[in-house]
C-alpha positions in Angstrom: -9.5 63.9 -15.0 -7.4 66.6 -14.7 -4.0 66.4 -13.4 -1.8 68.7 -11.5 1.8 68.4 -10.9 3.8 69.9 -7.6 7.2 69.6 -8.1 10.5 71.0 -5.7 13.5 70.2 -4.2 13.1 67.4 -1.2 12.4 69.4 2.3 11.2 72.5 0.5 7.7 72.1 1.8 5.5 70.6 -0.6 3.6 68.1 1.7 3.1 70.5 3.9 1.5 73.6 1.4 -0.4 70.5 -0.8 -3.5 70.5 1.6 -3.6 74.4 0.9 -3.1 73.8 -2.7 -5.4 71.5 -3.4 -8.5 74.1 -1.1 -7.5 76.8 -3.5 -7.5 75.2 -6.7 -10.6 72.1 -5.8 -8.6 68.9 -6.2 -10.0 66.3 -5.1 -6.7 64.0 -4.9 -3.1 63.1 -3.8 -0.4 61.4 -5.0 2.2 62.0 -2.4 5.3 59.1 -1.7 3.6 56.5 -2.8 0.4 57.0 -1.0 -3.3 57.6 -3.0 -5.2 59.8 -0.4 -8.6 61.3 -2.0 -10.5 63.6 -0.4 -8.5 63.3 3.2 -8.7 59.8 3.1 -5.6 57.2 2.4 -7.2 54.9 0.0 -4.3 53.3 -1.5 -0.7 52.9 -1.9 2.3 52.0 0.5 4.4 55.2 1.8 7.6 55.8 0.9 8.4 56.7 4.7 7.9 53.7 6.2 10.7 52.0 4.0 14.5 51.1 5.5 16.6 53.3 2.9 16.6 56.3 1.0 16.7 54.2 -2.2 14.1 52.3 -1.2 12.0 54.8 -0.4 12.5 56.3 -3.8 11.3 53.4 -5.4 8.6 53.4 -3.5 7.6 57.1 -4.5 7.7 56.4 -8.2 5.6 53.1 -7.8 8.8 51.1 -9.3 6.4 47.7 -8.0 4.4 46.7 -10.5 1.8 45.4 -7.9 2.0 48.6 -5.9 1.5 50.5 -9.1 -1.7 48.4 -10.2 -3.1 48.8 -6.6 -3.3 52.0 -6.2 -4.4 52.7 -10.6 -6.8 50.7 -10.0 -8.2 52.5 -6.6 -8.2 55.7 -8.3 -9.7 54.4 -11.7 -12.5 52.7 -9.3 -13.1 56.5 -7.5 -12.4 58.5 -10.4 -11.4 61.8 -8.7 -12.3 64.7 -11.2 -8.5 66.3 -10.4 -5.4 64.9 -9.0 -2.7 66.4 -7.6 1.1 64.6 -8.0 3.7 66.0 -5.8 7.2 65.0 -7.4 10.9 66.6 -6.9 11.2 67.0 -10.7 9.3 67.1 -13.9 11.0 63.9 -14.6 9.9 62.2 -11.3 6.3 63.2 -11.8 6.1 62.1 -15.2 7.0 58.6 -14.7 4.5 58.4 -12.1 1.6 59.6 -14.9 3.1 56.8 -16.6 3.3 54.4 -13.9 0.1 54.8 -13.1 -1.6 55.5 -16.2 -2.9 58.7 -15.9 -3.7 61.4 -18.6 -1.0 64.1 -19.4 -0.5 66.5 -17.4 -3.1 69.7 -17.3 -1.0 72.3 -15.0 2.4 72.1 -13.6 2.9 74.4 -10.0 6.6 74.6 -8.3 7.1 75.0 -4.7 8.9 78.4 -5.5 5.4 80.1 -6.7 3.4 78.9 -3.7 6.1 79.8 -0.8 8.1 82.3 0.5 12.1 81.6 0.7 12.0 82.0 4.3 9.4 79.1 4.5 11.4 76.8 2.6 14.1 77.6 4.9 12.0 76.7 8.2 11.0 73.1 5.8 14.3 72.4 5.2 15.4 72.6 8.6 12.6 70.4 9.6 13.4 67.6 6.9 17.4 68.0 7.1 17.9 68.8 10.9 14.9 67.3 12.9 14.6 64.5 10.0 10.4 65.4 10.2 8.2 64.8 7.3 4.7 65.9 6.9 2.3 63.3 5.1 -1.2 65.1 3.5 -3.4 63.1 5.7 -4.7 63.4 9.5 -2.8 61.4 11.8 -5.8 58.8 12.5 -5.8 57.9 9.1 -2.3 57.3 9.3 -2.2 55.5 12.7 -2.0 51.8 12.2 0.7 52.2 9.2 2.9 54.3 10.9 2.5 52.4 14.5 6.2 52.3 16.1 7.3 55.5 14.6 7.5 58.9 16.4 4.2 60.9 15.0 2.8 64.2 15.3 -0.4 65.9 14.4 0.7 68.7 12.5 -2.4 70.9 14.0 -3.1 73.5 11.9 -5.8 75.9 13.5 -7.8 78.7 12.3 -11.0 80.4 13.6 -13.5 80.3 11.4 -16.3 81.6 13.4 -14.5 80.6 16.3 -14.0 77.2 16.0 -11.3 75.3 15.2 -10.3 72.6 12.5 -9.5 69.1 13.0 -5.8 68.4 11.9 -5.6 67.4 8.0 -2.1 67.3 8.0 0.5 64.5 10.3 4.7 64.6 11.1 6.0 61.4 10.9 9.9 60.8 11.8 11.0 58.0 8.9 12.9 55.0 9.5 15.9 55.9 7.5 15.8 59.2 9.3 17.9 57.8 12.1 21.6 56.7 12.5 20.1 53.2 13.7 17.3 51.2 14.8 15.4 51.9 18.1 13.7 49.5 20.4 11.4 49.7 22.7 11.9 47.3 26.2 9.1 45.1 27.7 9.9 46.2 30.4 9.4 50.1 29.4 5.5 48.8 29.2 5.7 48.0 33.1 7.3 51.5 34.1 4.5 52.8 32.4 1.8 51.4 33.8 3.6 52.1 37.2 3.4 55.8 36.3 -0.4 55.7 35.2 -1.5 53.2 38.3 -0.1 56.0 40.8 -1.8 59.0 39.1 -4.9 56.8 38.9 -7.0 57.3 42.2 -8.1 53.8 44.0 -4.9 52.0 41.9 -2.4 51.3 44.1 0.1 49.4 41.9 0.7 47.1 39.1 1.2 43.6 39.6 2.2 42.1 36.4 1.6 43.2 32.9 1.5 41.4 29.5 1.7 42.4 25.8 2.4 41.4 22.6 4.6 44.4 21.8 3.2 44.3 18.4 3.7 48.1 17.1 0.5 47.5 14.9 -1.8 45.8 17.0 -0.5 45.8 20.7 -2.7 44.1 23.1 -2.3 44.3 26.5 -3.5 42.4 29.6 -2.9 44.2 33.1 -3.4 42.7 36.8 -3.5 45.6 39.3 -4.7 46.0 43.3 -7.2 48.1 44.1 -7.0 50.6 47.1 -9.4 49.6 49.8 -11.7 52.6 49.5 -11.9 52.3 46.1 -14.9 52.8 43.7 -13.0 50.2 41.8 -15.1 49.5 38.3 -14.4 53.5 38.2 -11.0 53.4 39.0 -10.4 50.3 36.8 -12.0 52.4 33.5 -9.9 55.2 34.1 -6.9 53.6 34.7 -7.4 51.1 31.3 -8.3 54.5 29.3 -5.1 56.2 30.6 -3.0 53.4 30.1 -3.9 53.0 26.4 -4.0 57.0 25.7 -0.7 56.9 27.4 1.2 54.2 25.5 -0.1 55.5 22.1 1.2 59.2 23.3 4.7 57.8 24.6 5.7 55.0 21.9 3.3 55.8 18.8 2.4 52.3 19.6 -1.0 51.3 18.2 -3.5 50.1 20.8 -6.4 47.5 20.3 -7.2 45.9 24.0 -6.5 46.8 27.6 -7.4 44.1 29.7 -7.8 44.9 33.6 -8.3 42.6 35.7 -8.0 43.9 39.7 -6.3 40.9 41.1 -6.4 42.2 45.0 -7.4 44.7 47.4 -4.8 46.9 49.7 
């Protein structure tokens, strides 16, 4: 296995330019803030991003757990990529996690300032420092149910190539200990929603009572509506529970498993 090293200051980019990297030079893997992704895929590991503080989230980059550590040397001894690429802020940092996780010595070590301009390290660093955004290596799907209560972003990155366009391979996601405090969402946010999808919905003509778990990672949530008397209502009740669902996920990064509809009366 041949290992690469990406090393830079934090908010200089290196997420972001590591999908690029790895195109150009055929590596097949990622070790980015604790996370194991191989070949666009998250197959291991616990990100650094979704912890509390910065120190935690340190830890968590260096695999300081033994347990997390193991998990994620194992996954990658069980898929043995032929290259892997270990994005780090220093030598140091990238070192211990060869060591952490057992890997062989390094082959090449790449810094940030050979692969970008200074003006894009600028734009990253206003991104990190100033809108608090960081960009994990993996499409936002694959990142979905992790990050479920957090603000995310499909970082979409298009380019023709014969006039089509490529599916996102890279995600934003807003960490916890980005914020000056904790945020909540209300229950009763859920009902103003539903309220603004029943009257965009045609033969809904309100929401009647709504219940959910408020489960970031698994919301479920059961929905009794009236029906307007013209209605086509089996339609209008499978647009209205696909809009509701698209809409939650879009507004609260909330991960949705169930609508339940149930049309409770005509009007």
């Amino acid at each position: 296995m041949k290992v690469y090293t990406l090393t830079g200051k934090s908010g200089t980019g290196k997420s972001y330019q590591a999908i690029n990297l790895c195109k150009e030079k055929h590596i097949e893997s990622i070790i980015d803030d604790g996370l194991f992704i191989y070949k666009n895929r998250v197959e291991a590991g616990i990100s650094a991003k979704r912890q509390k503080t910065m120190v935690g989230a340190i830890k968590t980059a260096v695999f300081h757990l033994d347990a997390h550590a193991a998990q994620v040397a194992q996954r990658i001894a069980e898929l043995a990529p032929a290259s892997i690429l270990i994005i780090g802020t220093s030598d140091k940092m990238t070192d211990k996690i060869v060591g952490r996780l057992g890997l062989p010595a390094v082959h090449e070590r790449i810094y940030i300032e050979q692969i970008t301009t200074k003006e894009e390290r600028e734009i990253a660093d206003k991104q990190r420092h100033m809108l608090g955004k960081h960009v994990i290596p993996a499409p936002t799907l694959q990142l979905k149910r992790d990050f479920a209560g957090y603000f995310l972003d499909p970082l979409r990155i298009l380019r023709g190539i014969g006039g089509k366009m490529q599916e996102p391979e890279k995600t934003v996601v807003r960490p916890t200990f980005s914020y000056m405090g904790e945020f909540f969402i209300s229950d009763s946010v859920m009902k103003d929603i539903a309220d603004c999808v029943a009257r965009e919905t045609d033969g809904i003509c309100r929401v009647l009572k709504i219940y959910e778990n408020t489960a970031p990672d698994n919301l479920m949530i059961d929905v009794s509506v009236a029906a307007c008397a013209k209605a086509r209502i089996w339609e209008s009740a499978m647009a209205f529970q696909q809009r509701l669902a698209e809409t939650v996920e879009l507004m609260t990064a909330f991960n949705v498993v169930r609508v339940n509809v149930e049309v409770k009366w005509i009007e």
